[in-house]
DRENKOL-581741 format. One record per residue (C-alpha): residue in one letter; x, y, z; residue number from 1. Coordinates in steps of 0.2 Angstrom, whole numbers, plus 2048, in hexadecimal, padded with zeros to 3 digits. Last residue first. Example, Ala and Ser with C-alpha at 12.3 -4.5 7.8 and 13.67 -1.06 7.14 Angstrom:
<nodes>
+------+-----+-----+-----+-----+
: rest :  xx :  yy :  zz :  nr :
+------+-----+-----+-----+-----+
:    S : 844 : 7FB : 824 :   2 :
:    A : 83E : 7EA : 827 :   1 :
+------+-----+-----+-----+-----+
</nodes>
This chain:
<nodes>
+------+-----+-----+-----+-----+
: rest :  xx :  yy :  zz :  nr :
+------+-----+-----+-----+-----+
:    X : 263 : 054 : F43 : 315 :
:    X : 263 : 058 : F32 : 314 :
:    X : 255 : 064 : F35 : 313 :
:    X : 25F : 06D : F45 : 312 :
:    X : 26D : 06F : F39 : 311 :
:    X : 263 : 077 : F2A : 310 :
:    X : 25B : 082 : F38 : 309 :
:    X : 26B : 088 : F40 : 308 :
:    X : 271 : 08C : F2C : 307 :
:    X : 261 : 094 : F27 : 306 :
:    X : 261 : 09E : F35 : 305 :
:    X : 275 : 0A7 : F37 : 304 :
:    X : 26F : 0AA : F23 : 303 :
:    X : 25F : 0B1 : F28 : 302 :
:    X : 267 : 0BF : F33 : 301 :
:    X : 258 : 0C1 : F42 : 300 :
:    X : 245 : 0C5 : F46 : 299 :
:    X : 23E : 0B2 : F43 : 298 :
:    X : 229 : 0B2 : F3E : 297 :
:    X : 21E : 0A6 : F42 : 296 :
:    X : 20D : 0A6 : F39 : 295 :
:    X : 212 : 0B3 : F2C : 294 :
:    X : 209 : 0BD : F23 : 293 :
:    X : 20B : 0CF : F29 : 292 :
:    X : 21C : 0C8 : F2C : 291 :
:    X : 224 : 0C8 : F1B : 290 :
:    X : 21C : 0DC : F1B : 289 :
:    X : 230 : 0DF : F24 : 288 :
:    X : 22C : 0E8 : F35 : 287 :
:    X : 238 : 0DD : F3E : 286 :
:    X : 246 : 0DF : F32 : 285 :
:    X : 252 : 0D0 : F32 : 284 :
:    X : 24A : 0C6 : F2A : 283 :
:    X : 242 : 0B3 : F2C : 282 :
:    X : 230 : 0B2 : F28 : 281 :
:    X : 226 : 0A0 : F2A : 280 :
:    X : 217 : 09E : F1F : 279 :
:    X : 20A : 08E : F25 : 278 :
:    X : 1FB : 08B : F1C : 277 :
:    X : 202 : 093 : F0B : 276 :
:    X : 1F7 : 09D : F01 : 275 :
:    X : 200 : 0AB : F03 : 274 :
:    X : 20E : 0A4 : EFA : 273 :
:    X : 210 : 0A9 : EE6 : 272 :
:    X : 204 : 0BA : EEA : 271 :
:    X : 211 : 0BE : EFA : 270 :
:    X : 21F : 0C2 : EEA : 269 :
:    X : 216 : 0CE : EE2 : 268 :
:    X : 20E : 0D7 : EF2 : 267 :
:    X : 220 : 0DB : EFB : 266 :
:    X : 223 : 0CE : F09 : 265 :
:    X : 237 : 0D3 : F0B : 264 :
:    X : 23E : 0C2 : F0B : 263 :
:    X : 24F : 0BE : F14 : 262 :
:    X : 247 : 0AE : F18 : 261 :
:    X : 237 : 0A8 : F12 : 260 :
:    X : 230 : 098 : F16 : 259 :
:    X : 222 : 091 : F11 : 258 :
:    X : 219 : 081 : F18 : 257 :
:    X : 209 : 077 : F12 : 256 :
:    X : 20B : 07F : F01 : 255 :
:    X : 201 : 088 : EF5 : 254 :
:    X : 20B : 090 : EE8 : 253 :
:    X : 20A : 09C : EDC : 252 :
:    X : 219 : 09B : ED0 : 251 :
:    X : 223 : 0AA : ECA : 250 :
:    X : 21A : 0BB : EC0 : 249 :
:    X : 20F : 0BC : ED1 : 248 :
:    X : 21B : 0B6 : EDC : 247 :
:    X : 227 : 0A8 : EDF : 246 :
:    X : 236 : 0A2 : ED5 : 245 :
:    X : 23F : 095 : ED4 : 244 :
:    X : 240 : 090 : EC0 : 243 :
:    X : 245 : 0A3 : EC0 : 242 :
:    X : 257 : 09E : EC0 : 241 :
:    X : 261 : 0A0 : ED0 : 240 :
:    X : 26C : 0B1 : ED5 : 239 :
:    X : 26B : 0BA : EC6 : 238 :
:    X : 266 : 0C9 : ED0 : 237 :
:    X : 256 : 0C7 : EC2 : 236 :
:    X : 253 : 0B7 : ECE : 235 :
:    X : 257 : 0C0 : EDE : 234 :
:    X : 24C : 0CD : EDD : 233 :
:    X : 23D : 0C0 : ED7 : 232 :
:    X : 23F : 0B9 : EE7 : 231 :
:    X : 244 : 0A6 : EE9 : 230 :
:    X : 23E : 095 : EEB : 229 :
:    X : 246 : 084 : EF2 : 228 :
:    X : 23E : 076 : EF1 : 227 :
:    X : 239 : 06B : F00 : 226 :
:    X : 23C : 059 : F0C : 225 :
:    X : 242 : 061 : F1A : 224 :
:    X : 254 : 060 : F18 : 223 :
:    X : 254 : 064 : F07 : 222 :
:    X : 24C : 077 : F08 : 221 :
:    X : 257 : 07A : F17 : 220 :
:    X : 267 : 076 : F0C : 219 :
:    X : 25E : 080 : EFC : 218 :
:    X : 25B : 08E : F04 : 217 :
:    X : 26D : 08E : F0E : 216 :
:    X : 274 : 08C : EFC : 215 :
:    X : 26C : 09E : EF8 : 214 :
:    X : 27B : 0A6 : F01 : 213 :
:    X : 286 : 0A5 : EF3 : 212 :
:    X : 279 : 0AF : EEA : 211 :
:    X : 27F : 0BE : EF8 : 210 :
:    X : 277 : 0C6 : F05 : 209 :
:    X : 267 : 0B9 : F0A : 208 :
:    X : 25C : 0C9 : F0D : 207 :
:    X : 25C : 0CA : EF9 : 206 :
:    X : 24F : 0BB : EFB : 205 :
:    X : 24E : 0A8 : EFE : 204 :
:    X : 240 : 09D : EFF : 203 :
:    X : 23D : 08C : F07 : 202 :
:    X : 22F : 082 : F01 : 201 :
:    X : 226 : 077 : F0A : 200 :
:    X : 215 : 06A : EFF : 199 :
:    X : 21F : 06E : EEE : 198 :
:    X : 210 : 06A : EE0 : 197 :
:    X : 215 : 07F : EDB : 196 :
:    X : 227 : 07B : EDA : 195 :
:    X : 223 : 06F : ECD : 194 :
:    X : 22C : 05D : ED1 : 193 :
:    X : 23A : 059 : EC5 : 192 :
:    X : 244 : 062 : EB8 : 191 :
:    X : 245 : 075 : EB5 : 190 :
:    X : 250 : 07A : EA8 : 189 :
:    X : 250 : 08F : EA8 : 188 :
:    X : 250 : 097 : E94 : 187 :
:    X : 25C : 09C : E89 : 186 :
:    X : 25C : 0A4 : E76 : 185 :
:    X : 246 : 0A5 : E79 : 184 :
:    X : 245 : 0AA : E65 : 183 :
:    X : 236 : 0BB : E66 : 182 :
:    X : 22A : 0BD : E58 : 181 :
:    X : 226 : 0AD : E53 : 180 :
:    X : 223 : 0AC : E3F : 179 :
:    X : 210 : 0A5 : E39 : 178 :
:    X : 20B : 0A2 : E2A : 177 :
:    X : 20D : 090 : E29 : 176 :
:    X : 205 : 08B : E36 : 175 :
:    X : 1F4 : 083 : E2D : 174 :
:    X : 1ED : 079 : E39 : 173 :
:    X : 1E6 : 069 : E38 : 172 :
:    X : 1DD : 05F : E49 : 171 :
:    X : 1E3 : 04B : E4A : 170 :
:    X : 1D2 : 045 : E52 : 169 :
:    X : 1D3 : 039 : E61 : 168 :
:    X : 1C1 : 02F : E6A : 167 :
:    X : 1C2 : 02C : E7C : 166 :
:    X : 1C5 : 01A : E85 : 165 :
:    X : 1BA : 01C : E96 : 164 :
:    X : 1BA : 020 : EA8 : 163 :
:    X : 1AC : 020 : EB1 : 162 :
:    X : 1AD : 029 : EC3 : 161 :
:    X : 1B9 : 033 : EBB : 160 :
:    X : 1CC : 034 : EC2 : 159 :
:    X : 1CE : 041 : ED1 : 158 :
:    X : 1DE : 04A : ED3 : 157 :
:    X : 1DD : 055 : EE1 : 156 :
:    X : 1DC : 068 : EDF : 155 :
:    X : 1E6 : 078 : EEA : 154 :
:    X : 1F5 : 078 : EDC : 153 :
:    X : 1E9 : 077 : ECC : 152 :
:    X : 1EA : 089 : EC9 : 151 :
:    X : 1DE : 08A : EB8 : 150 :
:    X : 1DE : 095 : EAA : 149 :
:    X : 1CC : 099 : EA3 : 148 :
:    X : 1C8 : 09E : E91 : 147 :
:    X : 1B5 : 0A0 : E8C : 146 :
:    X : 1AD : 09C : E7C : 145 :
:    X : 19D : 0A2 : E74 : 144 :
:    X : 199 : 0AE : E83 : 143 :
:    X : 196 : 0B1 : E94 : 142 :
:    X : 1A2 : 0B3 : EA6 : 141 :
:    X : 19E : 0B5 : EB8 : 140 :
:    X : 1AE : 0BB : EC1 : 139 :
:    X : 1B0 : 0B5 : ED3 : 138 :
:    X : 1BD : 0BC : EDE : 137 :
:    X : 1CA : 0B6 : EE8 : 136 :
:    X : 1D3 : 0C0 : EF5 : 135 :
:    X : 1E7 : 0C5 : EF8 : 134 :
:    X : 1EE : 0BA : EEB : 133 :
:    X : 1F6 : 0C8 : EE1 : 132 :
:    X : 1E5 : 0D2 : EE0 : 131 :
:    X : 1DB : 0C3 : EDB : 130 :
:    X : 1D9 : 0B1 : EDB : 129 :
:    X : 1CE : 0AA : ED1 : 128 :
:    X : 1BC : 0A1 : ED2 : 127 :
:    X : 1B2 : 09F : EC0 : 126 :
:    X : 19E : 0A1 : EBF : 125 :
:    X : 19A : 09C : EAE : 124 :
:    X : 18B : 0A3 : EA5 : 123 :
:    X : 17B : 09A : E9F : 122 :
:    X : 173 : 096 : EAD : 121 :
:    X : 183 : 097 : EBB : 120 :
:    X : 18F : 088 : EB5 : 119 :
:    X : 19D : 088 : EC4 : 118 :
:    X : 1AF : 089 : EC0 : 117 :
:    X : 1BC : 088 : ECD : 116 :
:    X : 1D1 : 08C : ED2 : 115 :
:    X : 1D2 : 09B : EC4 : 114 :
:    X : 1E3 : 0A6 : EC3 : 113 :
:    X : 1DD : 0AC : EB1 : 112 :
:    X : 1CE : 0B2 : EAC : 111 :
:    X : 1CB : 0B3 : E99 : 110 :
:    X : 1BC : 0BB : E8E : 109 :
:    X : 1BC : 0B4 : E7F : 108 :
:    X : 1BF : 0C1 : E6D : 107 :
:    X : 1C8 : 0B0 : E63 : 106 :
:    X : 1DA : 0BB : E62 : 105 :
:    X : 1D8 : 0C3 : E74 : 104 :
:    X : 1D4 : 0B4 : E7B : 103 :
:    X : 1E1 : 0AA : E74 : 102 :
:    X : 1EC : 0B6 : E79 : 101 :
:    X : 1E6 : 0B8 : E8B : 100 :
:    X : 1EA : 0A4 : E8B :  99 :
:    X : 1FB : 0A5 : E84 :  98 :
:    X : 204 : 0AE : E8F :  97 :
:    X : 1FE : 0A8 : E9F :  96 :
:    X : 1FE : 097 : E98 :  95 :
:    X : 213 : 097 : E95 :  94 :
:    X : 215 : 09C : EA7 :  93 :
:    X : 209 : 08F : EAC :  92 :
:    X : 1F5 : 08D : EB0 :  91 :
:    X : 1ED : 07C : EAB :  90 :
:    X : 1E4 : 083 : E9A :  89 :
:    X : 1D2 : 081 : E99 :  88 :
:    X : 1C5 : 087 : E89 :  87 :
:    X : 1B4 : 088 : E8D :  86 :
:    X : 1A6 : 088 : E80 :  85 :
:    X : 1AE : 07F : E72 :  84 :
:    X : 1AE : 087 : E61 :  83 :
:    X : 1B5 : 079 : E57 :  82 :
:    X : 1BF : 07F : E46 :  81 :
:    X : 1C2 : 092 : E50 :  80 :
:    X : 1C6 : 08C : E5F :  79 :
:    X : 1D2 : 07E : E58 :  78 :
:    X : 1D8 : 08D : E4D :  77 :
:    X : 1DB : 09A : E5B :  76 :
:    X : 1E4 : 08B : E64 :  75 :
:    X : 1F1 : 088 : E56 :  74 :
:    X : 1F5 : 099 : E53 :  73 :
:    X : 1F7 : 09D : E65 :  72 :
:    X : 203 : 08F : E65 :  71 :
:    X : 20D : 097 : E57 :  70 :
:    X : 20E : 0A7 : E5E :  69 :
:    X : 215 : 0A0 : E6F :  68 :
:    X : 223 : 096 : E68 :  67 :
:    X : 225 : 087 : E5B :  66 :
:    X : 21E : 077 : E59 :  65 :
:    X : 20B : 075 : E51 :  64 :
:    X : 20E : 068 : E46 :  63 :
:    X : 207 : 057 : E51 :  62 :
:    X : 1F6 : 060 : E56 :  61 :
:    X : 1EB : 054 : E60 :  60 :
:    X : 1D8 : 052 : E66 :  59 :
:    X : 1D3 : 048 : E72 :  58 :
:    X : 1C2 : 044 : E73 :  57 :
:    X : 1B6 : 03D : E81 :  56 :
:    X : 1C1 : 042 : E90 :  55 :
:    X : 1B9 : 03B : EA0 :  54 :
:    X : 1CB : 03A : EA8 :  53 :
:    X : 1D0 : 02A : EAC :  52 :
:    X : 1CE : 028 : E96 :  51 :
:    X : 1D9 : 039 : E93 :  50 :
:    X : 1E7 : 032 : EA1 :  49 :
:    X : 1EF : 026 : E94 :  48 :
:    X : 1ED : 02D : E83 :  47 :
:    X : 1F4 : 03D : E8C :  46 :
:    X : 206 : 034 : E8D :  45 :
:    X : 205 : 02F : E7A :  44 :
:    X : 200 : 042 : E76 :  43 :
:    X : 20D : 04C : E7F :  42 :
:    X : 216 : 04F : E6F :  41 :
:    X : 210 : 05E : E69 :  40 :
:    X : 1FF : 068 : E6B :  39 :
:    X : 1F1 : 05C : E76 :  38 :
:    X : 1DE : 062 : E76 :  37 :
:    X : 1D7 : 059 : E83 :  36 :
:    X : 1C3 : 059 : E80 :  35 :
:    X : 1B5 : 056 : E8C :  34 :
:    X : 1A3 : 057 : E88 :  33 :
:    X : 196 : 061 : E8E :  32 :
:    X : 188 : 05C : E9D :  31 :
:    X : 18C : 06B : EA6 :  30 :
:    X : 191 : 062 : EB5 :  29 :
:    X : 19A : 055 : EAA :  28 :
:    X : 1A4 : 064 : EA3 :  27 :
:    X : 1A7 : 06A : EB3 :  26 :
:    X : 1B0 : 059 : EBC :  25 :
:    X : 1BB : 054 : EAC :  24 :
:    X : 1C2 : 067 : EAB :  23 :
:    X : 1C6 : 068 : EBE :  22 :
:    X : 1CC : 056 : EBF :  21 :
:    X : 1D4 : 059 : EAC :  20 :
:    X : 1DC : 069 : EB6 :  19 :
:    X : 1E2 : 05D : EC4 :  18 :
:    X : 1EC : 050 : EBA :  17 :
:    X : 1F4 : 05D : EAE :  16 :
:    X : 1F9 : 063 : EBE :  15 :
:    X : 20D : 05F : EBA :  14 :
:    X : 212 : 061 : EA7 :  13 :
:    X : 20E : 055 : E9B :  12 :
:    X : 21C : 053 : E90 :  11 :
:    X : 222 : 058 : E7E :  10 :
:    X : 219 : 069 : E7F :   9 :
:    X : 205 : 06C : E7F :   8 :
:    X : 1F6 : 06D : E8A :   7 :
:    X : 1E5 : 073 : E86 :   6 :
:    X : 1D4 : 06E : E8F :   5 :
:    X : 1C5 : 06F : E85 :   4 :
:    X : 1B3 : 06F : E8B :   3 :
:    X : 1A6 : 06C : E7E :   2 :
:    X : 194 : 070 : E7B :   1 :
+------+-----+-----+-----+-----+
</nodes>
């Protein structure tokens, strides 16, 4: 029985760390082995962390660069040439579209949005979120091979209890068929910390008036220590890139502090943050759904706001 977790790209992205913990931690439950199936060039760096990890093999493709139908490719090959029983993916924008794909191309059942995996006899009982954040639910899963994408922002890097040097296979696969079907011509540059690791986050909304007013999100955001995040409305406004955005087709987000200003609350968007111990609402509209969450709520223009609180956090 084998556990594989897949990651690819040129670097390892943030909460690789967290998905082996989760990965490493079920697959010594259930007595499998751990795999870490790396696509690109990420493979030096996961040499590194595989070992403090618990992974037994890591399996690399060098050849498998390219877009969205290429990777799929790849990964319905690995499944098909090894037939593990669970196959992981550390939950991003890109892994929300490939891991339904890959279920779909092998015939797995997939659940998306997962936070913990339990063996239950011979099925695997898998906690997600559901309905836009709102409640978790626990889906109970069987087959050859299951597919599971994991949100790593509520789970603490733990290295195995006995760490070891694991095993590498170079894994072939034939590419050469396949032509992606949509060319990405532009596409948001995000450097640095993951708005989904920030710990406060300060977001902005159409409430703010103009995208000249979104420097206010970032002032606050900087003067305690934050990111700064943003509605989807304002992002297809054009007003920041999407690398900023929270909600259900943004990032989800879990952060000690969360602050909304000029936010409405609609569903989609309270999915990225509801999980946030403390949400402050700033808008102008007292019955706004913003405050239906909130811990503190301030009725008022969240421009005149942001600026009075930037000032009294500088201070």
């Amino acid at each position: 029985m084998t556990v594989v977790l897949c990651t690819w790209g040129d670097a390892l992205e943030g909460g690789t760390e967290e998905a082996l913990t989760l990965a490493g931690q079920h697959s010594t439950a259930i007595g499998a082995d751990l795999h870490w199936l790396v696509i690109g060039g990420a493979a030096a760096p996961a040499r590194e962390l595989a070992g403090k990890y618990g992974v037994s093999t890591l399996d690399t493709i060098a050849d498998a660069a390219g877009g969205p139908d290429a990777l799929v490719s790849a990964l319905t090959q690995y499944c098909q040439q090894q037939s593990p029983a669970l196959v992981l993916f550390n939950q991003s924008v890109e892994a929300r579209l490939i891991a339904p794909r890959l279920a779909g191309r092998i015939q797995a059942p997939v659940v998306m949005n997962a936070f913990a995996l339990t063996a239950a006899g011979d099925a695997l009982e898998v906690s997600a979120t559901a309905y836009g954040g709102d409640t978790h639910a626990v889906y109970r899963l069987s087959g050859d091979t299951v597919v599971v994408s994991l949100v790593t922002t509520a789970v603490v890097a733990q290295p195995a209890a006995n760490p070891g040097t694991p095993a590498e296979r170079a894994i072939s696969v034939d590419l050469s068929g396949v032509t992606e079907r949509f060319v990405v011509t532009s596409a948001p540059s995000a450097e640095g910390p993951r708005l989904e690791d920030a710990d406060i986050i300060v977001s902005g909304g159409r409430g703010l008036g103009s995208a000249d007013n979104y420097r206010l999100v970032r002032e606050l955001a900087t003067a305690l220590g934050g990111m700064a995040g943003a509605s989807r409305a304002i992002v297809d406004d054009g007003w920041v890139d999407s690398s900023h955005q929270v909600g259900l087709t943004g990032k989800i987000t879990r952060p000690a502090l969360y602050v909304a200003a000029g936010i409405s609350g609609a569903s989609q968007h309270m999915a990225g943050c509801s999980a946030a111990k403390t949400i402050v609402a700033i808008n102008k509209d007292r019955d706004a759904s913003i405050y239906r969450y909130a811990r503190y709520g301030i009725v008022g223009d969240c421009v005149e706001i942001l600026s009075e609180l930037s000032k009294a956090a500088k201070a």
